[in-house]
C-alpha positions in Angstrom: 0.0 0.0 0.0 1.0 3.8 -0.4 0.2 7.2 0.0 -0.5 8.9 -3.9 -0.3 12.7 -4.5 -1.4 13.6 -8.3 -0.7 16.9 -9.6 -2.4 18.4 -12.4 0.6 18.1 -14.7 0.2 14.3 -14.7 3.1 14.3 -11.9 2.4 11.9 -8.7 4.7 11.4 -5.7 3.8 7.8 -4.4 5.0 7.1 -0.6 4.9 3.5 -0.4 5.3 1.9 3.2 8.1 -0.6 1.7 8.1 -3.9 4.4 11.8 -4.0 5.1 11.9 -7.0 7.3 11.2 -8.9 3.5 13.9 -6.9 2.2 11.3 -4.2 0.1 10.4 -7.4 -2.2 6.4 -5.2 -2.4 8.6 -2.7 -4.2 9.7 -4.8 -6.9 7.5 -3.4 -9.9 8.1 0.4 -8.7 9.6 3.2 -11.1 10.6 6.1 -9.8 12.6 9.5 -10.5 13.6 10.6 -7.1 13.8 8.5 -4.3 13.6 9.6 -0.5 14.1 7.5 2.2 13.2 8.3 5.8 14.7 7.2 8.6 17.1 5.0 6.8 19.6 4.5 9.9 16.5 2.8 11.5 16.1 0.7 8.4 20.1 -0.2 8.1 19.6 -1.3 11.9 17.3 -4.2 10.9 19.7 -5.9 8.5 17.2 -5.2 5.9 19.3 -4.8 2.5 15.8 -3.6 0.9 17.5 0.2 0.4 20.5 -1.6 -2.2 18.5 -5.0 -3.5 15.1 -2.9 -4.2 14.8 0.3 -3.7 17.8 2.0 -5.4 17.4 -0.2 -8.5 14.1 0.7 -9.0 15.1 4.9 -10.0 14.7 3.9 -13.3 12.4 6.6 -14.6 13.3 9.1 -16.9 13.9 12.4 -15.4 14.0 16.2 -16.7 17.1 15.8 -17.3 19.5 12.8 -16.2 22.6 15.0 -16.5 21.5 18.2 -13.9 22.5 18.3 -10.5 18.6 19.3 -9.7 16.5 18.5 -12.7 17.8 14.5 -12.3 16.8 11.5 -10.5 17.9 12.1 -6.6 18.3 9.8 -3.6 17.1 11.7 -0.2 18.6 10.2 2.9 17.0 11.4 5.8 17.8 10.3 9.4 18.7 11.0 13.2 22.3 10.5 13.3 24.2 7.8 15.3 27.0 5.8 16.5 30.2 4.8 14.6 28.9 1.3 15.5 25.8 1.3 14.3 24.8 -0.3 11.1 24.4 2.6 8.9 27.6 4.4 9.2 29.6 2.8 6.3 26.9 4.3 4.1 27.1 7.6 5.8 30.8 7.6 5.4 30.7 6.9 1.5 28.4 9.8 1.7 30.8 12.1 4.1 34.1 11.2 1.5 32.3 11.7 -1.6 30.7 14.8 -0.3 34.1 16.1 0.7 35.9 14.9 -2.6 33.1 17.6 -4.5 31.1 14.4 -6.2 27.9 16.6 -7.4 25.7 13.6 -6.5 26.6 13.6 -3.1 25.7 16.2 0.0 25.6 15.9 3.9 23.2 18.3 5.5 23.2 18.3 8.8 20.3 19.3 11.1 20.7 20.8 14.5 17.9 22.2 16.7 19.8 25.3 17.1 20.2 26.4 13.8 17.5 28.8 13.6 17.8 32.1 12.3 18.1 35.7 14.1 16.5 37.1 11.2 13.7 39.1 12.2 10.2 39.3 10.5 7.7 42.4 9.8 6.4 42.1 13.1 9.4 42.0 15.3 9.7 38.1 15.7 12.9 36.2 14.9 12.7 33.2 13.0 13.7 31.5 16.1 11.2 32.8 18.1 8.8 31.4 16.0 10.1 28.1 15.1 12.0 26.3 17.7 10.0 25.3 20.0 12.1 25.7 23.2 10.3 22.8 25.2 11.1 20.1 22.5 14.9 21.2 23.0 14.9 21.1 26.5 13.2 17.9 27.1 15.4 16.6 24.8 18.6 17.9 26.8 16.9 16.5 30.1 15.4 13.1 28.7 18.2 11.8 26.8 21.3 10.3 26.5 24.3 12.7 26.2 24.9 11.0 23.4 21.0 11.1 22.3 20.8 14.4 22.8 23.7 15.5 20.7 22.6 12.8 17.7 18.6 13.9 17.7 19.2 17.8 18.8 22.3 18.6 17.1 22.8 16.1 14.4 26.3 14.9 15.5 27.5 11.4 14.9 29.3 9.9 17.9 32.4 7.4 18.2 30.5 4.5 19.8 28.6 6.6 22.2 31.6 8.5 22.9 31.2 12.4 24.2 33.5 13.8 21.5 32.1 17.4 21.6 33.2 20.5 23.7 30.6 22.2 26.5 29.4 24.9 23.8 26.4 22.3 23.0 25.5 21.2 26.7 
């Protein structure tokens, strides 16, 4: 089963609910242009290979234009980071090296809760003001892990659970 949106330009973006512990085997007839995967690390974690055996073979559609950076096919990763240990960090390293060696089909984009902007709006509110919501944050800080808190709030990959970060975040 999935989620269909249909545009009125004969586009659709179909979210499919792939069942991982089978490897994504229900995805097996799918063509798509763009692929996004949420919450890939949690996915990685079951041993699944579904991403490599089903779901990456299937961005087979013809895009805009196969040879822009924007206009192609892309594969979204989106996930909480986590430990050097866990089962999703070679991938996130491939992406980290060919990210940093300027491959155009790769970018890490990090997400931390306190990246919101000072910019302030017509009537006198900061983007931060109205956007991070300052209880999430906290509870966050209280509720986790050191380690938690500094993967889910601030988007920082750990050594095996390992505090590697100075106070400035705490």
């Amino acid at each position: 089963s999935c989620y269909i949106c249909e545009f009125k330009n004969g586009s659709k973006v179909l979210m499919p609910a792939a069942g991982f512990l089978q490897d994504a085997k229900t995805q097996a007839g799918l063509r798509i242009t763009d692929l996004y995967i949420d919450e890939w690390t949690k996915i990685e974690a079951t041993g699944s290979e579904g991403i490599d055996q089903q779901l990456i073979g299937r961005q087979t559609k013809a895009g805009f234009n196969q040879h822009h950076p924007f206009w192609s096919g892309k594969q979204i990763f989106l996930a909480t980071a986590e430990d050097s240990s866990h089962a999703a960090w070679p991938r996130y390293q491939t992406f980290l090296k060919e990210s940093e060696a300027c491959n155009p089909d790769y970018a890490v984009i990090r997400y931390c809760y306190k990246d919101y902007s000072d910019m302030v709006w017509r009537d006198g509110t900061t983007y931060k003001q109205r956007y991070r919501i300052e209880k999430t944050f906290r509870n966050m800080k209280l509720n986790r892990s050191t380690a938690g808190y500094l993967q889910e709030g601030l988007g920082f990959w750990s050594s095996n659970g390992q505090v590697l970060y100075s106070g400035e975040y705490f």
